[in-house]
C-alpha positions in Angstrom: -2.3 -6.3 11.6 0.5 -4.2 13.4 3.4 -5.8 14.2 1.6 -9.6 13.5 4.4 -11.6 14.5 6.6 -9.6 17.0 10.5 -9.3 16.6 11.8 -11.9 13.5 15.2 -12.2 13.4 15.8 -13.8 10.0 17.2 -12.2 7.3 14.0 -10.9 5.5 12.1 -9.3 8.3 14.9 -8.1 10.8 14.9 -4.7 12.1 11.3 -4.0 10.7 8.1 -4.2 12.4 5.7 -7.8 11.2 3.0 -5.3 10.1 0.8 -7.8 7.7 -2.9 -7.5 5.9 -5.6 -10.5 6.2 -6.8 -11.6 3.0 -9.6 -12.9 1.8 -9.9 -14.2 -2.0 -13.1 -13.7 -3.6 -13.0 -16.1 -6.2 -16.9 -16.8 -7.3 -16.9 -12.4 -7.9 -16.4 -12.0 -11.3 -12.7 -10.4 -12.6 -12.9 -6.6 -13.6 -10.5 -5.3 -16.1 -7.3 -3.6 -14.9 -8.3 0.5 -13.8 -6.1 3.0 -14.8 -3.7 4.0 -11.4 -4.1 7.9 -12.1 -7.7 8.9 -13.2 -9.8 11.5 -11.6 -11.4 8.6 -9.5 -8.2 8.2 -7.7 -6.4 10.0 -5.0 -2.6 8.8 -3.6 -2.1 8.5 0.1 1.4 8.8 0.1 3.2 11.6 -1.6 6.8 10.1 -3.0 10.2 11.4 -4.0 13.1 9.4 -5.0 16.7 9.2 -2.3 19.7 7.6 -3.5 17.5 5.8 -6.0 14.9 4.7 -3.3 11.6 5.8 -3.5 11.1 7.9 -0.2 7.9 8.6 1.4 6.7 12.6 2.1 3.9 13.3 2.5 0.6 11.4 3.7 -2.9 12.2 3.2 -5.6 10.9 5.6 -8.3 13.2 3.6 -8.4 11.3 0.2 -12.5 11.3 -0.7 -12.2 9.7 -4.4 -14.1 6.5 -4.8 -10.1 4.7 -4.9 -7.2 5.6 -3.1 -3.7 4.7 -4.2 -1.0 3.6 -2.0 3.0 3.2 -3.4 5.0 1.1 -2.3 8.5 0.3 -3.3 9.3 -2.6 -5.2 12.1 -3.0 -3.8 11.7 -2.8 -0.3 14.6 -5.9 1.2 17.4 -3.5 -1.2 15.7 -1.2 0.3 15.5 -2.4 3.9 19.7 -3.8 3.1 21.4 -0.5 1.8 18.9 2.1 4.0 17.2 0.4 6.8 16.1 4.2 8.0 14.3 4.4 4.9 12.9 1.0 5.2 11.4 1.7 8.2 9.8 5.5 7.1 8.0 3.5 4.7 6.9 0.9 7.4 5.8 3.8 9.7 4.1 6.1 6.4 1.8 2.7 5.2 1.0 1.3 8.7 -0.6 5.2 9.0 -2.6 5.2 5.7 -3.4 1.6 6.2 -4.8 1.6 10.1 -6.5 4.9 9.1 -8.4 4.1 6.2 -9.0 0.3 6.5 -10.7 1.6 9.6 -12.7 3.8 8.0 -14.4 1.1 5.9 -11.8 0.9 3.2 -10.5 -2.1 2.1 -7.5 -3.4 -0.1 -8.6 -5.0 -3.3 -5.7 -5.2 -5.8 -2.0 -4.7 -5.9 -0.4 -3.4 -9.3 2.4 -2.8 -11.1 3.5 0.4 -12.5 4.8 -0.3 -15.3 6.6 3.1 -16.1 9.0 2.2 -13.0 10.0 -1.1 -12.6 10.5 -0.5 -8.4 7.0 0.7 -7.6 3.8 -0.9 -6.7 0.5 0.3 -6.2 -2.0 -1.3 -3.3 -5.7 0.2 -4.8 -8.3 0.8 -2.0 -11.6 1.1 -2.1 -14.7 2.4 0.2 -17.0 -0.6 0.8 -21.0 -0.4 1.4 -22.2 -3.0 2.9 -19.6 -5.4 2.0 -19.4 -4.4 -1.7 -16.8 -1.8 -3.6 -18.4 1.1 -4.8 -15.3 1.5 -7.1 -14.8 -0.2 -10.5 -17.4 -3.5 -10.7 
């Protein structure tokens, strides 16, 4: 949801658009293991690089066709957000873009993990569901 909550001034959410996901917990569907977060069944929709050790967004791709798309996020984001609000507010602008594209093409958000190679990246895992079930994974 873009912008959910309008203008907060507090301290965590100042400056940066409420942009916020709807869950759902699916708790009777049995637990899959972990997937690997780079496999050939994967595509990324956001290029990264690394500024002032932040991780910067580049470059987007609204044409991933895997079974599981990839989206980074940085870890880190109210540093972030503190020390480079500019850069805070690219990666605001880069995932509300991958997000409002592909969850409206069906996709849907089903896991959020850790990389553990860097300790200030995250990965939100999407995949294409039919019919209410991910084709990705079960």
């Amino acid at each position: 949801m873009e912008d959910a909550y309008g203008d907060i001034p507090d301290e965590l959410n100042a400056g940066i658009p409420s942009d916020r996901f709807l869950v759902e917990w699916r708790i009777k569907k049995p637990k899959r293991s972990r997937i690997e977060v780079h496999t050939e069944e994967t595509d990324t929709a956001i290029q990264t690089g690394f500024q002032n050790d932040f991780l910067v967004p580049e470059q987007i791709d609204l044409d991933c066709s895997s079974p599981a798309i990839i989206v980074p996020v940085p870890g880190n984001f109210q540093s972030l957000k503190q020390e480079e609000i500019s850069l805070a507010l690219a990666w605001r602008e880069a995932t509300r873009k991958v997000f409002s594209h592909y969850l409206s093409q069906g996709w849907v958000v089903t896991d959020l993990l850790k990389n553990p190679q860097q300790q200030d990246l995250y990965h939100y895992l999407m995949e294409k569901q039919s019919q209410g079930v991910s084709t990705y994974g079960n």
